[in-house]
N, C-alpha and C positions, 0 to 999 in steps of 0.2 A: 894239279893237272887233272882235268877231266875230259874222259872221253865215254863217247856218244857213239850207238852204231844201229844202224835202222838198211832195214830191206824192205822193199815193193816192187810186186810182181801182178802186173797187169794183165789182161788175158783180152786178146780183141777173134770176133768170131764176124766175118763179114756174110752178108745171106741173100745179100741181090747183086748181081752181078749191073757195072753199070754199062749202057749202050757205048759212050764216049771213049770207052777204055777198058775194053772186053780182058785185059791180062794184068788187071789192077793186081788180080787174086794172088800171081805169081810173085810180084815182088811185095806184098804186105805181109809186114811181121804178123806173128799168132799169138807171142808173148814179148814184152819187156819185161824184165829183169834189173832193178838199183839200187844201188848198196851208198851209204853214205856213210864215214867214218869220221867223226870230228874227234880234235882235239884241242882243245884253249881253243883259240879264232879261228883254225885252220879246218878245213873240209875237204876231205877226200871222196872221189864223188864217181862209181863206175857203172856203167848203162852198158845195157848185154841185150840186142833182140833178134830175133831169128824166124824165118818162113820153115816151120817144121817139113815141108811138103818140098825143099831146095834145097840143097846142099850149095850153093852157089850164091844164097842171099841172105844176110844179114847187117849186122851193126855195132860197134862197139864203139865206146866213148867215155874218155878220164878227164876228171877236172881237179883241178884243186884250185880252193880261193882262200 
């Protein structure tokens, strides 16, 4: 049995605001966060993002395949 475990942590920094949708800035994440844990065939898979600037917005999401 082997297993695997890997984290990426992305960082998004937005710096123009655009005309079409002046409150993009409100609901876009600042960071993702993903962990992946295999084992034999199996993947476990958890995605974490968050608007540091909200308490009210972010995302989370588990996979396995």
């Amino acid at each position: 049995m082997e297993a695997k475990f890997q984290i990426s942590l992305k960082f998004s920094l937005m710096y123009k605001v655009f005309d079409d949708n002046p409150d993009i800035l409100d609901y876009m994440a600042n960071f993702e966060l993903t962990d992946v844990y295999g084992v034999d065939e199996h993947r476990f898979t958890l995605m974490l993002r968050n608007n540091l600037s909200s308490d009210k917005y972010g995302a989370a999401e588990a996979t396995w395949s």
